[in-house]
C-alpha positions in Angstrom: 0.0 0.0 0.0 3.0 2.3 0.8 4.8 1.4 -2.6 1.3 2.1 -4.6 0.8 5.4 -2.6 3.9 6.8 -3.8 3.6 5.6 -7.1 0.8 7.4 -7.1 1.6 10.8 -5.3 4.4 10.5 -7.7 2.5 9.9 -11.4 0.4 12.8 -9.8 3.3 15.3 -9.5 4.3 14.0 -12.8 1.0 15.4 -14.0 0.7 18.3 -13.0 4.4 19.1 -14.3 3.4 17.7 -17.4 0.1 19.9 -17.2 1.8 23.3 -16.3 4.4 22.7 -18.8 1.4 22.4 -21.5 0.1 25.6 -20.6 0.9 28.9 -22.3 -0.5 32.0 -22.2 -0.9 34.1 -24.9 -1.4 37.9 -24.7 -3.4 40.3 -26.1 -1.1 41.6 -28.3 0.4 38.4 -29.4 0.0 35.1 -31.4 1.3 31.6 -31.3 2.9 29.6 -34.0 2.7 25.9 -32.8 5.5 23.7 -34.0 5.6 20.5 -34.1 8.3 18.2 -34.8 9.3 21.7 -36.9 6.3 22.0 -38.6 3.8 24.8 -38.6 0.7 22.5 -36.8 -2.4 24.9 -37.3 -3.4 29.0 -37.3 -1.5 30.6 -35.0 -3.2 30.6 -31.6 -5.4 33.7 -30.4 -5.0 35.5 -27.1 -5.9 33.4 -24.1 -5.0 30.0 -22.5 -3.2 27.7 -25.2 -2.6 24.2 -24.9 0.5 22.4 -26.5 1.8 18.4 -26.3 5.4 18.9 -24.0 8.1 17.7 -25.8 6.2 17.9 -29.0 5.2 21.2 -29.6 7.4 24.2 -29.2 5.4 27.7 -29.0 6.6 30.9 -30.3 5.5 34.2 -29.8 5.1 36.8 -32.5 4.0 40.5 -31.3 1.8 42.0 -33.1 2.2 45.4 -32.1 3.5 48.5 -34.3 7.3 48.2 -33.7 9.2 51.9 -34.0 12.4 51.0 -35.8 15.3 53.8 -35.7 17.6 53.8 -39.3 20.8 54.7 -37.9 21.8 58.1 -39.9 23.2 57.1 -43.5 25.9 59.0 -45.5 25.3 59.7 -49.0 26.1 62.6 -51.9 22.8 63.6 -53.5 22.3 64.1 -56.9 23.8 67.9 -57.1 27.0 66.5 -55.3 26.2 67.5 -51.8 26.8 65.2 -48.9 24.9 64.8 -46.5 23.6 62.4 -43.4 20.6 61.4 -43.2 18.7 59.3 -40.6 14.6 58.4 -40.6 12.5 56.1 -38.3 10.0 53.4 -39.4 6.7 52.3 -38.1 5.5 49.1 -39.2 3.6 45.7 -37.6 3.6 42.5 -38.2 -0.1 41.4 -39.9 1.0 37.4 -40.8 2.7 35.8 -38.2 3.8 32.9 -40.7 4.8 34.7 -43.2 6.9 36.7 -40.7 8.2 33.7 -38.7 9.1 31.0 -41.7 9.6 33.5 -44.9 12.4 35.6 -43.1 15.1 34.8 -40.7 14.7 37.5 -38.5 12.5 40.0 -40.0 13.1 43.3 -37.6 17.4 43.0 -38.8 15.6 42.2 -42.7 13.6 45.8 -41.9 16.7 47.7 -40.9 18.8 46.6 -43.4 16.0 47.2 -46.6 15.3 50.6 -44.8 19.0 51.6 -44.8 19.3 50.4 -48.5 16.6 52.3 -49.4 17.5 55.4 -47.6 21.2 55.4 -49.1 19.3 55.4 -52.7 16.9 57.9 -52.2 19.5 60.3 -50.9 21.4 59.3 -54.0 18.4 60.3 -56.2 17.1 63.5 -54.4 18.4 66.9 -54.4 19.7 68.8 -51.7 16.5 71.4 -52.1 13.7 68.4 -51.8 15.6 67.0 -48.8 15.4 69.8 -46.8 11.8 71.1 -48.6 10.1 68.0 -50.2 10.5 65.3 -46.8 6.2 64.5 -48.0 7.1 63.1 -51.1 10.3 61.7 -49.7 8.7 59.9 -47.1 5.8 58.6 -49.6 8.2 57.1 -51.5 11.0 55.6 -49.2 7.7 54.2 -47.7 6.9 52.5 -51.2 10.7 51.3 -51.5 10.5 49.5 -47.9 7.0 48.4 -48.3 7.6 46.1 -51.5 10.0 43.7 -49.9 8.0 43.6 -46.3 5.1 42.8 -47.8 6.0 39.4 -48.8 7.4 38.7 -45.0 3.9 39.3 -43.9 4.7 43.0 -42.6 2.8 46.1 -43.3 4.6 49.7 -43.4 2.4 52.2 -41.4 4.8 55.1 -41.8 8.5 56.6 -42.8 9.6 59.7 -41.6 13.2 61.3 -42.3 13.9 63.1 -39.1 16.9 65.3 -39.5 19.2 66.1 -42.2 22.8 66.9 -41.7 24.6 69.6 -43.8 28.6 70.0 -44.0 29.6 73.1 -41.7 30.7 74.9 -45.1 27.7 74.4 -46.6 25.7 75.7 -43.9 27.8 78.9 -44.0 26.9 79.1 -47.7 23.1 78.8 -47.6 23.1 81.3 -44.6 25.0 83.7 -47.5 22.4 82.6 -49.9 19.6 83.5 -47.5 21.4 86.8 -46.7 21.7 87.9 -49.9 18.1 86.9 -50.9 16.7 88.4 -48.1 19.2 92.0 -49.5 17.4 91.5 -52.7 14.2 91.3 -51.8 14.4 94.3 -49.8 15.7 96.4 -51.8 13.2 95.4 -55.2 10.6 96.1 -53.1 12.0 99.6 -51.8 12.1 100.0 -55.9 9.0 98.9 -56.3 7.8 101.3 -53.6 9.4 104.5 -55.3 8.4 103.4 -58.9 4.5 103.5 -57.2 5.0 106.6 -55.2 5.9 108.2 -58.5 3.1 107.0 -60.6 1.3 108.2 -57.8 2.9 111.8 -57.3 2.6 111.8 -61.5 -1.4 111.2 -61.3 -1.2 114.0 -58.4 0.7 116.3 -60.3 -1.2 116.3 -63.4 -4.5 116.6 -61.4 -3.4 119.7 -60.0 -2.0 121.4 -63.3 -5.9 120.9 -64.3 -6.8 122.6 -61.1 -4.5 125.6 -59.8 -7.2 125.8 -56.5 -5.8 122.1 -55.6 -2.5 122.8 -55.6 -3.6 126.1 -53.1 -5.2 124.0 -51.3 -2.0 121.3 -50.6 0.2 123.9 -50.1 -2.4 125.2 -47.6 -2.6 121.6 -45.8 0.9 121.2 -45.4 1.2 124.3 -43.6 -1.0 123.6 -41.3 1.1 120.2 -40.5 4.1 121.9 -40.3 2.5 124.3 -38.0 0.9 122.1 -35.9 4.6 120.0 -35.0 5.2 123.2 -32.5 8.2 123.4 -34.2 10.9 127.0 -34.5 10.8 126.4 -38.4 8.7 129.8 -39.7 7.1 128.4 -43.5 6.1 130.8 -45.6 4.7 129.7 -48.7 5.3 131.1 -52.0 3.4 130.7 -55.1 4.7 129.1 -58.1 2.7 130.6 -60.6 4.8 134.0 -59.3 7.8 132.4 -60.1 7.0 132.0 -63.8 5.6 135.2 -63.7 8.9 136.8 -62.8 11.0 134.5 -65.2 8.9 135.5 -68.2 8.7 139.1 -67.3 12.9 138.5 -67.3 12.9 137.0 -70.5 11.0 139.6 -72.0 13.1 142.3 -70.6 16.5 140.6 -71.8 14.7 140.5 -75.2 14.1 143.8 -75.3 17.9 145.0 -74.6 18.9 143.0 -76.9 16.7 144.5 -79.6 17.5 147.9 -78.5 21.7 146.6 -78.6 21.0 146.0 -82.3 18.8 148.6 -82.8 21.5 151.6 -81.7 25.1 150.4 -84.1 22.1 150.6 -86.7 20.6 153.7 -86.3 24.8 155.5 -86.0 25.5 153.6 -89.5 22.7 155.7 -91.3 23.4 158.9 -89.6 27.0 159.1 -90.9 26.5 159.2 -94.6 
């Protein structure tokens, strides 16, 4: 009775090893590939309680969650001879734990590797201008490059994002010259542009007021009183313009008339001496 009761207290320890070791849990974010004796037995196994044969079947894991996968910065020389360093992150989850599992060896070094690849060649097609302006289209098609290889390991490509682009410190010093010099430019076209419409402007004004002498009374009137009201020491007195060419005509006319009298005289003393 001894000998059976240990037999027995010992097949029952042996089952409840044997149970617990059968046991795995599988989490929400998870699935199971079953193996056994190498193969792939069924569907992978949903979250939950999962039951395997010990010694048979061998579980593994696969996580199902979107990984975030850093692409150390690459070196390249884009297509208007510029180098530059580029680095970029990719977002991407696993959406057939088979395919993921038994196509690839280890499909997270299989992402890195096609995501530096394809970053070196789209740094070697791009110019320095749609790197630092363009990282949209970029992205859209790095992501296009990456995706067509990870979608026959089972893995879908959620985003691609270039995160920072490194410039030489000589070529920084040039595009801060560039910008410099722009910003020069732009300023001083549009002072041009200002004084080319303050003239037009001044031009309209002017030859409104030749149509109406009163107007131009009238400014000359206003900017007095602005002057004036400055509390200024400057005495303004205005003085009209239509004097001016009055006096310059009447000097004309004068000058004509001495030199008509000069020639008149040397003629008159020629006659009288005969």
């Amino acid at each position: 009775m001894e000998t059976l009761l240990v037999i027995l207290v010992v097949v029952g320890i042996a089952l409840v090893v044997l149970l617990a070791s059968s046991i795995r849990i599988v989490r929400q974010y998870e699935r199971g590939l079953v193996f056994r004796f190498g193969r792939v037995a069924r569907l992978p196994r949903e979250p939950g309680l999962a039951l395997i044969v010990p010694g048979v079947d061998r579980m593994h894991k696969v996580n199902m969650q979107v990984v975030t996968l850093p692409v150390p910065a690459q070196d390249g020389i884009t297509r208007d001879n510029v180098t530059v360093r580029v680095d970029a992150v990719v977002y991407f989850r696993v959406i057939d734990p088979v395919q993921a599992i038994v196509g690839v060896e280890n499909y997270r070094f299989a992402m890195l590797q096609v995501a530096q690849a394809s970053l070196r060649r789209t740094i070697g097609e791009s110019q320095l201008d749609d790197l630092l302006s363009h990282r949209e289209r970029l992205n859209e098609g790095l992501e296009l490059m990456i995706d067509s290889p990870a979608a026959s390991w089972g893995i879908h490509i959620d985003r691609v994002e270039i995160k920072d682009v490194a410039l030489p410190e000589s070529m920084k010093r040039a595009m801060s010259r560039q910008a410099e010099a722009e910003r020069e430019r732009r300023g001083r076209v549009i002072a041009a542009e200002g004084e080319l419409q303050a003239s037009e402007k001044l031009s309209q004004a002017a030859a409104t007021m030749a149509g109406t002498p009163a107007a131009l009374q009238l400014r000359l009137l206003e900017t007095v009183v602005e002057v004036a009201a400055e509390k200024n020491s400057t005495l303004v007195l205005p003085f009209p313009v239509e004097l001016l060419r009055f006096l310059d005509e009447r000097a004309k006319r004068d000058a004509a008339r001495r030199t008509q009298a000069d020639d008149t005289v040397p003629q008159a003393r020629g006659a009288s001496q005969p």
